[in-house]
C-alpha positions in Angstrom: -15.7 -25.9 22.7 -15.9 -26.4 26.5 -15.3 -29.4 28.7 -16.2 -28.6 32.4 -15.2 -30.6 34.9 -17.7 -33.4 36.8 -18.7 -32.6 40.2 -18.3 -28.5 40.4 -18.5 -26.8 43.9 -21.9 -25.8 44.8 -23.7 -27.2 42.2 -26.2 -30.4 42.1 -26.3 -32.9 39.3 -29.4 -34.6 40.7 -31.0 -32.3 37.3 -28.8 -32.7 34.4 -30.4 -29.5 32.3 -31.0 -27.1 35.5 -27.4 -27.6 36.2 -26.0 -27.2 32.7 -28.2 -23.8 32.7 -26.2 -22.5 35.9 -22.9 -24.5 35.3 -19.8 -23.4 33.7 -20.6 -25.4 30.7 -20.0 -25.7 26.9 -20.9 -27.8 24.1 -19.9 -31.0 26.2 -22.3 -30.5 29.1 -20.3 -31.3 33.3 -22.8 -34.0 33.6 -22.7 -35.0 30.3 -18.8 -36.1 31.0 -20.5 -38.8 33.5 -21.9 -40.8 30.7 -19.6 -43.3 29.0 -20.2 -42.6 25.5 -19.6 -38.7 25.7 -16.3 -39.8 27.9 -15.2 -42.2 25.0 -15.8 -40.2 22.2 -13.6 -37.6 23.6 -11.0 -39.8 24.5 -11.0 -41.2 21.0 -10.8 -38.0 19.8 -7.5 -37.2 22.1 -6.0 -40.3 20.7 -6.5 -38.8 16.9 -4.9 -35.7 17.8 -2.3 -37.4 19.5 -1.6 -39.9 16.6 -2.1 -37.2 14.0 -2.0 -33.9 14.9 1.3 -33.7 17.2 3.5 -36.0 14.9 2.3 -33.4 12.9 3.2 -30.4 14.5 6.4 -31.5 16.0 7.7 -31.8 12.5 6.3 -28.5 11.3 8.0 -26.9 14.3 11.5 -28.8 14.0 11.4 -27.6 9.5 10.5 -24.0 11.2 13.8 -24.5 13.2 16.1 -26.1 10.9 15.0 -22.7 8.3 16.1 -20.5 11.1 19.0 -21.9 11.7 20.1 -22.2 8.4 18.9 -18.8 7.0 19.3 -16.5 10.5 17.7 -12.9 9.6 19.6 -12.8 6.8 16.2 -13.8 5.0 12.7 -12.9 6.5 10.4 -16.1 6.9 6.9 -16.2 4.8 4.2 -15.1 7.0 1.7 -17.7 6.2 4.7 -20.0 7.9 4.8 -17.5 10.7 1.4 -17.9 11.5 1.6 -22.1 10.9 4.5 -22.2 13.6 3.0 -20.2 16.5 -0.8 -22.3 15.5 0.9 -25.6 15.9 2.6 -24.6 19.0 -0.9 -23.7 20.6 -2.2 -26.5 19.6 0.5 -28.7 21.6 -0.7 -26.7 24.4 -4.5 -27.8 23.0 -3.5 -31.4 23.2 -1.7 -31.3 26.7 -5.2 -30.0 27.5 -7.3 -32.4 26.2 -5.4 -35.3 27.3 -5.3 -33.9 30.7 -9.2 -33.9 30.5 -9.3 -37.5 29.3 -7.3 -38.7 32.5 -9.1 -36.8 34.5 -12.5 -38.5 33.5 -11.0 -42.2 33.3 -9.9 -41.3 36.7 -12.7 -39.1 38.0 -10.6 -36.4 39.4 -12.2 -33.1 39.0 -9.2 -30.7 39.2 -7.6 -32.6 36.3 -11.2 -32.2 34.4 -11.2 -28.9 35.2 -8.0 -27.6 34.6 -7.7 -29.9 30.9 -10.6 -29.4 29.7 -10.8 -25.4 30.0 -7.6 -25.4 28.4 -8.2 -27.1 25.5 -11.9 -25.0 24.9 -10.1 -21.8 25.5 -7.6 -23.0 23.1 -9.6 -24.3 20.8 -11.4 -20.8 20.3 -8.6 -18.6 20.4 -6.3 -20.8 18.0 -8.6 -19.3 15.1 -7.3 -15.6 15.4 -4.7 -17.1 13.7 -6.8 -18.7 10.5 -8.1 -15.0 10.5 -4.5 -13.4 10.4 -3.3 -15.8 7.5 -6.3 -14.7 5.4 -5.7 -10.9 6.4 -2.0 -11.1 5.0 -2.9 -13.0 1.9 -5.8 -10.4 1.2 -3.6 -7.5 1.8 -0.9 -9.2 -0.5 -3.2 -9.7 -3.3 -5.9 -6.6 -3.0 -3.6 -4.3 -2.1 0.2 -5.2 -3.2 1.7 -1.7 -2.9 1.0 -1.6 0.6 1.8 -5.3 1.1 5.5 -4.6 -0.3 5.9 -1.6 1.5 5.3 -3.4 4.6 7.1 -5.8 3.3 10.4 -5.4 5.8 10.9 -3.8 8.9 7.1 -1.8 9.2 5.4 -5.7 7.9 7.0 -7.4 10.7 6.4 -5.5 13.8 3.0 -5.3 13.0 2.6 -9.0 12.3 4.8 -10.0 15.6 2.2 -7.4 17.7 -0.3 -9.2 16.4 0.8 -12.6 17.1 1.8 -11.1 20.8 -2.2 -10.6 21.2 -3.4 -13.5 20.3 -1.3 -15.0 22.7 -1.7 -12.3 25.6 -5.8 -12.9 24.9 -4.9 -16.7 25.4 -3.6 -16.0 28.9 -5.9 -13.5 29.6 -8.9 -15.6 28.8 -7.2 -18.5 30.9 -6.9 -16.2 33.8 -10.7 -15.1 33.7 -11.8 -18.6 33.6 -9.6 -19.3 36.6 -11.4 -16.2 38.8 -14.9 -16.8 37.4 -17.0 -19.6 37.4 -20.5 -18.1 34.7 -19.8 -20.1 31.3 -18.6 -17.4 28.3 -17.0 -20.1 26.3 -19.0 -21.2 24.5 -20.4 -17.6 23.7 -16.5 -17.3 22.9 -16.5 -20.4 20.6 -19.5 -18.4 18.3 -18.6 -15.5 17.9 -15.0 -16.4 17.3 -16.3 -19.0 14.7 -18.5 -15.7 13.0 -15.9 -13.2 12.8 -13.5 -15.6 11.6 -16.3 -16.8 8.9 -17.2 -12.8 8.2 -13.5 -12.5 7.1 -12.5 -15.3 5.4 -15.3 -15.0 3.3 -14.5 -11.1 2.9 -10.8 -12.0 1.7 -12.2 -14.8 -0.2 -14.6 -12.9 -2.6 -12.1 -10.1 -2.6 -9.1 -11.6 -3.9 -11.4 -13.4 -6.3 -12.7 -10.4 -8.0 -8.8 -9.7 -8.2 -8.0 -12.8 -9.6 -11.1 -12.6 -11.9 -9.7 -9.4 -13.5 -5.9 -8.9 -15.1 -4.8 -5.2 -14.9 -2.5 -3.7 -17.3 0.2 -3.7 -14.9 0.3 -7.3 -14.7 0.2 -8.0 -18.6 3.8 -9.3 -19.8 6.2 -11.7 -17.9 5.3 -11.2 -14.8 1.4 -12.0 -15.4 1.3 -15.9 -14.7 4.1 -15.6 -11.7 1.3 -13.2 -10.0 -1.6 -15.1 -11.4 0.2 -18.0 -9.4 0.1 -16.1 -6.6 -3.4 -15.0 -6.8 -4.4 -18.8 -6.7 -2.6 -19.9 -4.4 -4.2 -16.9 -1.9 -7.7 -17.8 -3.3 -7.0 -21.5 -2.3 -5.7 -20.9 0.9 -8.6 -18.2 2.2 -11.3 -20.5 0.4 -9.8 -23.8 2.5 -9.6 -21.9 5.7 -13.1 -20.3 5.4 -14.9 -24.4 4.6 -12.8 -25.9 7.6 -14.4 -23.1 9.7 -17.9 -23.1 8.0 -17.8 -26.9 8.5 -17.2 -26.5 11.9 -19.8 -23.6 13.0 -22.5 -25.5 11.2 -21.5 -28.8 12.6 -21.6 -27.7 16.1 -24.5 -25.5 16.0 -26.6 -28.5 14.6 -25.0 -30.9 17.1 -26.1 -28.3 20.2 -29.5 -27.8 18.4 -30.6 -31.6 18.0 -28.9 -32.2 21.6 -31.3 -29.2 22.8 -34.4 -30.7 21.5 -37.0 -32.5 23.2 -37.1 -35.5 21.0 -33.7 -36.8 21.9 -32.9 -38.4 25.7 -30.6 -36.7 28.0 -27.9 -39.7 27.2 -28.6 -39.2 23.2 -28.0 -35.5 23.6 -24.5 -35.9 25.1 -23.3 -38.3 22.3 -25.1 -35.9 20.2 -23.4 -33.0 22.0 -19.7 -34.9 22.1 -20.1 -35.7 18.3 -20.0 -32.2 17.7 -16.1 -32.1 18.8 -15.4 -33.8 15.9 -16.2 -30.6 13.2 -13.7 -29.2 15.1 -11.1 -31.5 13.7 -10.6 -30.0 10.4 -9.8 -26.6 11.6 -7.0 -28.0 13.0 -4.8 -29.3 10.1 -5.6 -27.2 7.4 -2.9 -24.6 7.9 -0.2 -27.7 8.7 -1.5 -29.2 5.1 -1.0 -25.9 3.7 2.3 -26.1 5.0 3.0 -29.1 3.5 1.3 -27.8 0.5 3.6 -25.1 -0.2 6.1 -27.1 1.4 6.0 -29.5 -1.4 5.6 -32.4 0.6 2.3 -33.2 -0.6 3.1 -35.5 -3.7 0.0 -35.3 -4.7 -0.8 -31.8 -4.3 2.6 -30.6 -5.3 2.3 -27.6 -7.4 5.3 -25.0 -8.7 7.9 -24.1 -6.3 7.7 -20.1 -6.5 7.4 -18.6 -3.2 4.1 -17.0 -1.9 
């Protein structure tokens, strides 16, 4: 989701939806930023992030720290963790962004507008490569455990690290772009992002359900309930991923469709438009909760201590 800053070189505002057609726009509209409502909502939703999301993070980051410190290599981290850390570390950079944009609008300063709100859209897209990698690893370690354990080490954790490397490097890179461009691809970005992520969450989701569906002789004896266990616990984490990201492509794409219609003003649109930000919410703690989840710090979700 983009957030474009309010006055933009070269371009007039005296016509709201001729400007958003030519702007570098998103799901919050540049003029839309002018109205009060749009500006509150986001603002509101800055402070929820702040108040929810960093505490949050900061203390997923600090238990990924204290593990490494207390284990060294001597004991190779769980890659679903792996994933969590680098997530909640974007999304720091996601906040900064966002509250950047906020004091840019309360203070009508364009640069600041500019610079916070394309962060926190480019981030916002780009943070859900690494939903799609946590469901990869977790359908690889269930549909295909021979190769999972064989990648296991040495082979597992290069590939996983070059893969985390690119999701960063596409970060910058995507920052960059936005910096010598000024034609709107975000929120073409946000979409398609939001369907592959969908088209693979749902693939690892039925997959490892027709696993878990099905016990193969190899897993009859002792070991069957410890990789049941570990079958559901995959299932539930694909399946929780792929609703937070189904929630959130359906929410915006009927926020932008009623804010695109006819029957709503231009001011109704933007608040319709700036509600959308909201689906986006979910997205954002459900690999921190899962965390927690396997974590154990969940009371009330606590299940059996194992490890994935």
């Amino acid at each position: 989701m983009e957030l474009s800053y309010r006055n933009p070189p070269n371009i007039s505002l005296s016509r709201p939806h001729e400007s958003s057609a030519n702007s570098s726009q998103g799901l919050f509209l540049n003029s839309c930023f002018n109205t009060a409502p749009s500006s509150s909502i986001f603002t509101t939703f800055t402070i929820t992030n702040i108040l929810l999301l960093l505490p949050l993070s900061l203390y997923i980051l600090h238990t990924g720290f204290q593990r490494w410190r207390k284990d060294g290599s001597r004991e190779p981290m769980n890659p679903t963790d792996v994933f969590t850390y680098h997530m909640v570390a974007m999304e720091l950079f996601g906040i900064s962004g966002s509250v950047v944009c906020s004091c840019g609008a309360f203070l009508d300063h364009p640069m600041m507008l500019w610079v916070g709100c394309n962060m926190f859209a480019i981030i916002s897209c780009i943070k859900m490569f690494f939903h799609v990698l946590t469901c990869v690893e977790r359908y690889v370690a269930v549909v295909h455990p021979m190769t999972y354990m064989s990648l296991s080490k040495d082979g597992g954790i290069t590939m996983r690290n070059i893969s985390i490397g690119c999701v960063w490097l596409i970060c910058a890179g995507l920052v960059a772009l936005k910096i010598l461009i000024t034609q709107n691809f975000i929120v073409i970005l946000f979409f398609c992002n939001l369907v592959l992520s969908l088209a693979v969450s749902s693939f690892c989701s039925i997959s490892v359900l027709r696993v878990l569906l099905r016990l193969g002789p190899a897993e009859e004896g002792s070991n069957a309930g410890k990789v049941d266990k570990m079958k559901q616990r995959a299932f539930v984490t694909i399946t929780a991923i792929m609703a937070v990201l189904l929630m959130r492509f359906s929410g915006n794409l009927v926020c932008l469709a009623l804010a695109a219609s006819s029957l709503l003003s231009y001011t109704v649109g933007c608040v319709v438009r700036a509600m959308g930000i909201w689906f986006c919410l979910p997205s954002s703690y459900v690999l921190p909760l899962l965390f927690l989840h396997r974590a154990e710090k969940i009371v009330c979700f606590k299940y059996s201590s194992e490890a994935d």
